[in-house]
N, C-alpha and C positions, 0 to 999 in steps of 0.2 A: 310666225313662219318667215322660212329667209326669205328675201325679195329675188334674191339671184340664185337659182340654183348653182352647188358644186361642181366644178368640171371634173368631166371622167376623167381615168387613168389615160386613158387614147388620148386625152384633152392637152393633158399635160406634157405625155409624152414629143408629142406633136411643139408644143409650145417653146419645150425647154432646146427646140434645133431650129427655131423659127430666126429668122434675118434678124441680127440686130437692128434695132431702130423700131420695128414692128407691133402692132397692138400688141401680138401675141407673146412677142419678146419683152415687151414692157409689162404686162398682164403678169405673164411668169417669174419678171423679177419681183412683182409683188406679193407673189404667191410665198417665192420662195426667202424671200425676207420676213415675212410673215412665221413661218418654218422658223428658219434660224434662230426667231425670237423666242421659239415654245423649248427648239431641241435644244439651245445656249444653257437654257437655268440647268435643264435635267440631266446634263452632262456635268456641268457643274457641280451637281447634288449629288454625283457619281465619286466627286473627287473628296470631298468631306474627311477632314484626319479623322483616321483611325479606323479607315476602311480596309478591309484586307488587303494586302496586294498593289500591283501597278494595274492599273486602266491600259488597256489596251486597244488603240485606234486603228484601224486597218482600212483599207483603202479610204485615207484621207483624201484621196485627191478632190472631193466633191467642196472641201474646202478654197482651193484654188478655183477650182469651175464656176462655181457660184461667188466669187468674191467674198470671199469670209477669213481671210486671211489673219483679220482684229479678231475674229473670237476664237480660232487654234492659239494667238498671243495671251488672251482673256486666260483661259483655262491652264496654258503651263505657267501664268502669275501666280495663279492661281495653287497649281500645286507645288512653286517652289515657295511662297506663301508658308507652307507647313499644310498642304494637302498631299492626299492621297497621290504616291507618282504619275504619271502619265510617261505613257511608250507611243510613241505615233509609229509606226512602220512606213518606212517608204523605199521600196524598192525601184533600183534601179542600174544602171550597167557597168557604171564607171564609180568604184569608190574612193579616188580624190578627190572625188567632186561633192560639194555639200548638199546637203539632201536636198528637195525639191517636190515639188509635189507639181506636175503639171510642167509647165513654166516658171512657176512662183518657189521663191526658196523659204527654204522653214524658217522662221527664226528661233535660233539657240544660242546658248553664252557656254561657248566654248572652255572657255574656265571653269566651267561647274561639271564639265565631262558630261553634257549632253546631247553629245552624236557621236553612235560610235558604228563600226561598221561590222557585218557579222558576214562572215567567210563563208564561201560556196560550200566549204568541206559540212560547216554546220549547219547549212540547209539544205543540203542534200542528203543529211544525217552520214555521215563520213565518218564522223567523229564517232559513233553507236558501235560501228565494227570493231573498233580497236577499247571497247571500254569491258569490263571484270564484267562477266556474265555469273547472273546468281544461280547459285547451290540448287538443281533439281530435287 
């Protein structure tokens, strides 16, 4: 039997807005390092050559939030390695500006044409009006 019971979801919640410095805040970076350790492999095992397709990350920012900045680096090693691609998504307002997640900026090697930016037109599907409509 555990010795400690699980904290609830209210538990955690509560935890991960707690003052830094705090049991609660130190508790929760335990927890959530603990986390990181189980979700790193299984993401990884996501990226595996000869997987269909690119991996697609969406709201990564929990990366930045949580200090995990080394395992989003892990994993694009990872698939320029010869794994499966990875797309991180990060939206944001200003596209000079390099991506970011948070406060924290992505790391990419701009030489390999790894940030690119996708235009209002193509996410507001802009681009769908003006494209050959098929044969009813």
């Amino acid at each position: 039997m555990d010795p400690q019971p699980k904290p609830t979801w209210a538990t955690i919640l509560k935890a991960d807005v707690a003052a830094p410095g705090s049991n609660s805040a130190m508790k929760f970076g335990e927890y959530a390092r603990t986390a990181w350790g189980l979700v790193e492999p299984r993401l990884g095992d996501l990226l595996a050559p000869g997987s269909p397709g690119p991996l697609l990350l969406v709201d990564g920012s929990v990366f930045a939030q949580y200090g995990v900045m080394d395992v989003l680096e892990r994993l694009a090693e990872r698939a320029r390695d010869g794994g499966r691609p990875l797309w991180l998504l990060c939206p944001q307002g200003d596209p000079a500006r390099g991506p970011r997640l948070g406060t924290a900026a992505v790391p990419f090697q701009a030489g390999l044409g790894e940030w690119i930016t996708i235009p209002d037109a193509w996410v507001t599907g802009a681009h769908l009006a003006t494209a050959p409509q098929p044969p009813h």
